[in-house]
Residue frames as a rotation matrix with the C-alpha (Angstrom) as fourth column:
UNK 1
0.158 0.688 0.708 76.45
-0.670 0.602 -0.435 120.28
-0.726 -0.406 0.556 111.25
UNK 2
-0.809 -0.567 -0.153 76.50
-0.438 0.409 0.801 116.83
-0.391 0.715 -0.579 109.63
UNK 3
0.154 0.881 -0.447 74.13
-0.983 0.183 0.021 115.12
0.100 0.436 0.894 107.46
UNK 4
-0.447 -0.402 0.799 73.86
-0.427 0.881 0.204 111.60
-0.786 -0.250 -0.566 108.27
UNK 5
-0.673 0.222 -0.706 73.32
-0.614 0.363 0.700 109.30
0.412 0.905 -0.108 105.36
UNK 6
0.182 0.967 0.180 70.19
-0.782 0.031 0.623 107.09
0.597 -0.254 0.761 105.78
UNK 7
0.199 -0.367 -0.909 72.38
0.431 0.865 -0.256 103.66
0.880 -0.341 0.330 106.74
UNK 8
-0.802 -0.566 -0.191 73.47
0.276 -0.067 -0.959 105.79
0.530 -0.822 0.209 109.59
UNK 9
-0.488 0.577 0.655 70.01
-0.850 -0.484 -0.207 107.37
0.198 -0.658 0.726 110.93
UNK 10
0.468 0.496 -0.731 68.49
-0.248 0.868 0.431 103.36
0.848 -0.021 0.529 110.61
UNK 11
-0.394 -0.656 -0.643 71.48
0.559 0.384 -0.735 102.77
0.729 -0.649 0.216 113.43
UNK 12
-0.504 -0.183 0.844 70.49
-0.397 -0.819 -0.414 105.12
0.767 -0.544 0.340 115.95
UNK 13
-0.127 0.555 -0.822 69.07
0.872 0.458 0.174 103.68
0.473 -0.695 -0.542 119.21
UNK 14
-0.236 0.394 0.888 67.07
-0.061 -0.918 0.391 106.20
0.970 0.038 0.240 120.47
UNK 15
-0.627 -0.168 0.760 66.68
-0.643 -0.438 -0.628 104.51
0.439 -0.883 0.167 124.21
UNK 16
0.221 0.937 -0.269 63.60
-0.757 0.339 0.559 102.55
0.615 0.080 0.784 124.22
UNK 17
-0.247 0.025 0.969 62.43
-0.573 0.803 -0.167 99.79
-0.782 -0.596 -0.184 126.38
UNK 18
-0.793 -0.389 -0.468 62.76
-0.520 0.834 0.187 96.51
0.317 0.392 -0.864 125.01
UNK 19
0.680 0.719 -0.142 59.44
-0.425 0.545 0.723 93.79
0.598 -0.431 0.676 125.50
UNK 20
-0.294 -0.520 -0.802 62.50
0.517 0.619 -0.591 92.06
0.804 -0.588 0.087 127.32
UNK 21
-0.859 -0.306 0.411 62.31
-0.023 -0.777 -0.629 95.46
0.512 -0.549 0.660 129.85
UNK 22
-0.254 0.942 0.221 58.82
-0.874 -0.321 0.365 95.69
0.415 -0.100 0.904 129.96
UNK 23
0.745 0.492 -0.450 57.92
-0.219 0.818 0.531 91.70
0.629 -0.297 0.718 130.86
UNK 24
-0.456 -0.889 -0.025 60.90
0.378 -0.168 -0.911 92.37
0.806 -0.425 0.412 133.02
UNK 25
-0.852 0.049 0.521 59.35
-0.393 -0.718 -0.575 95.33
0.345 -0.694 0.631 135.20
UNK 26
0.304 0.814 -0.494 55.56
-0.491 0.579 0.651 93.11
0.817 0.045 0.575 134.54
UNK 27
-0.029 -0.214 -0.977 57.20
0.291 0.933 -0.213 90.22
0.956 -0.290 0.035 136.04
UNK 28
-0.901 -0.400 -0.168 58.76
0.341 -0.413 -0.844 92.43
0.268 -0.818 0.508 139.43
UNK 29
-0.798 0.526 0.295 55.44
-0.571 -0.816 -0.090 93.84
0.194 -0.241 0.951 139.69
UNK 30
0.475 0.517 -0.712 53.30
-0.234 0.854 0.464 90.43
0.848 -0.054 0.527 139.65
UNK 31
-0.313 -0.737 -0.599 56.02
0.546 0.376 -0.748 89.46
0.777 -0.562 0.285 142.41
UNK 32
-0.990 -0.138 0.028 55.40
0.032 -0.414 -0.910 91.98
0.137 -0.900 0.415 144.66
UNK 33
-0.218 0.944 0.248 51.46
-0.802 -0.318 0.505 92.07
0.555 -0.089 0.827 144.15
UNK 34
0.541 0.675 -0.502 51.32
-0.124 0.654 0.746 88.74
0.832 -0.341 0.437 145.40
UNK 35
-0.765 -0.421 -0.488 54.22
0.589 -0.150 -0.794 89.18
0.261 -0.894 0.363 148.29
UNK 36
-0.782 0.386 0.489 51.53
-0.435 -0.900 0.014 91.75
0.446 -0.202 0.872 149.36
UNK 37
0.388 0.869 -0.307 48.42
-0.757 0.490 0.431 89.85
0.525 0.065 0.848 149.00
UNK 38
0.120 -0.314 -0.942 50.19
0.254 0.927 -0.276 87.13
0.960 -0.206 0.191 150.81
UNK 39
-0.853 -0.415 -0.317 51.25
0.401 -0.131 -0.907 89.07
0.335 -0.900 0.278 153.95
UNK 40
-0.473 0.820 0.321 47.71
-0.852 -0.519 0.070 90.73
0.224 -0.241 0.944 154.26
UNK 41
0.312 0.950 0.021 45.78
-0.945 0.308 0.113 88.16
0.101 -0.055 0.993 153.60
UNK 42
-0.605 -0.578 0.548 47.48
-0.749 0.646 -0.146 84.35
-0.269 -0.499 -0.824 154.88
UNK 43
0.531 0.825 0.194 45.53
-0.819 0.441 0.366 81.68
0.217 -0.353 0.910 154.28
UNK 44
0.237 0.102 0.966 46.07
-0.607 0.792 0.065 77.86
-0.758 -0.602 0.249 155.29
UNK 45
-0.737 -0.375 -0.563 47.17
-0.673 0.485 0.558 75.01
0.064 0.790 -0.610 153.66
UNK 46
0.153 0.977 -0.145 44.40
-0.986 0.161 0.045 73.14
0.068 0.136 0.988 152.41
């Protein structure tokens, strides 16, 4: 086994979502709540 020196364990990406990812998936979800809410409920232009 190696020991990694500390410069090298600061590098590690470990996988995480990104706020980019998250206000990503946010966004896609706002989108489809209101594609929903639109086909249910229709209304008129005013």
């Amino acid at each position: 086994m190696v020991k990694l020196k500390e410069e090298e364990m600061k590098n590690i990406n470990a996988g995480g979502i990104t706020a980019v990812g998250w206000a990503v998936i946010a966004a896609g979800l706002s989108f489809l709540a209101g594609l929903l809410d639109g086909y249910t409920r229709p209304y008129k232009c005013r």
